[in-house]
Every structure is written in structure tokens, then in C-alpha cells.
N, C-alpha and C positions, 0 to 999 in steps of 0.2 A: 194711634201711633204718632211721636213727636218725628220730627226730620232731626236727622243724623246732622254729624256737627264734622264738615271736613275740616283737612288740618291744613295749614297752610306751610307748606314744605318752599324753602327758603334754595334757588338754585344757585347752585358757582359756577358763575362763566367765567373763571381765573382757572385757565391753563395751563399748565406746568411744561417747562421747557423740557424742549424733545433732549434725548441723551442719545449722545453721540461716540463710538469706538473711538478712540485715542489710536494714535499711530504705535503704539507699543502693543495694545491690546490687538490691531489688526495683524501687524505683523508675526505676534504669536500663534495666532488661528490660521493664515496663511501658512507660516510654516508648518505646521502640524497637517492643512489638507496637501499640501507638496510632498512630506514624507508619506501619506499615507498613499497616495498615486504610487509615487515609484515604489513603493512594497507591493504593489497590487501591479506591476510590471509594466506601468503606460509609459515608463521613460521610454519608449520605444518607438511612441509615435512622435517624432523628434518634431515636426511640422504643429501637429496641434499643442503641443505642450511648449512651444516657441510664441504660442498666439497665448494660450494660458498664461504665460510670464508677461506677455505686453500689457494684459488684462488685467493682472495683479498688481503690476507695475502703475497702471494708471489711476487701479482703483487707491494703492496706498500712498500715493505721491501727491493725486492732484482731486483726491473724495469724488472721482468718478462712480457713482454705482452702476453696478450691470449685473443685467437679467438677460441672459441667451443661453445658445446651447451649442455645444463644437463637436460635431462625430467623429465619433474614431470609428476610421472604415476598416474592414475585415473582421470587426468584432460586435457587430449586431449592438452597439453601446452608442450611446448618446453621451457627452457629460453635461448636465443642466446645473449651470453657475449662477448663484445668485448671492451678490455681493453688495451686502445694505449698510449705510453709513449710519442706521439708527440701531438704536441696542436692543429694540421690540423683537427682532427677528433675527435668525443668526447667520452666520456667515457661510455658506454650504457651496459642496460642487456632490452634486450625487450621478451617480450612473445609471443611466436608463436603459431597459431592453428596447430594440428600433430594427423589426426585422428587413427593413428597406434599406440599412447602411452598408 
């Protein structure tokens, strides 16, 4: 039996720049999770949805990203915000069940 012949595989450590949401593209997905809260009735929690808008605000004004969570108390919910400046990942606020809130 002769030895096997490896191949020589040529790597690219050239990067491709990261892609980034545009302030059009943010504020379109922003609006859309805002309409979709207040259809789903959370304009009510006037305090946490006043902190949601600082959040929003910061993240679209000044490319803040943030990753936390804001309870909305009496409703066993959590909201887990996660707002990314790269285009890998999306822009989400999902609600969590949290029976300690």
C-alpha cells in the first residue's frame, strides 16, 4: 500500500465586514415590535413601556445594543429585549412566562 497524497487546502483569513442595520431598517422593525405590543394590550404598563421607548431610543439614535429583560408585574411575563446592531441576528422583544413576577 502506497501513502495517500493529502491535498493542500489554501485558508482565507480575509474577513468580510460585519453588516450593520441602517437607521431606516431599525426604525422599521422597531416600529412593527411597538405595534405589535400595543395590539397584544401592554400599552397599559405605562412605566415599563416608558423604559422600552428610552431603550429604543438609545438603541436607534446612539447604536446602543441591549440585551435585558423588563417585567411586566401582574402578568406572570417577562419582556426579553434583544437589540443587535449586526444583521446576523434579529431585532426581537419576546415574552416570557416568569411565575415570580
Amino acid at each position: 500500500m502506497g501513502k495517500k497524497k493529502k491535498e493542500i487546502v489554501k485558508s482565507t483569513n480575509v474577513k468580510s465586514p460585519i453588516a450593520k442595520y441602517t437607521i431606516k431598517e431599525k426604525l422599521d422593525q422597531l416600529i412593527v415590535l411597538k405595534t405589535k405590543l400595543n395590539e397584544l394590550g401592554l400599552d397599559v404598563y405605562k412605566d415599563e413601556m416608558k423604559d422600552l421607548g428610552k431603550i429604543m431610543n438609545e438603541y436607534l439614535k446612539n447604536d446602543v445594543e441591549y440585551y435585558g429583560k423588563i417585567p411586566l408585574p401582574g402578568s406572570k411575563r417577562v419582556m426579553c429585549i434583544e437589540f443587535n446592531n449586526n444583521k446576523k441576528s434579529k431585532i426581537s422583544i419576546t415574552l416570557k412566562y416568569d411565575k415570580y413576577v
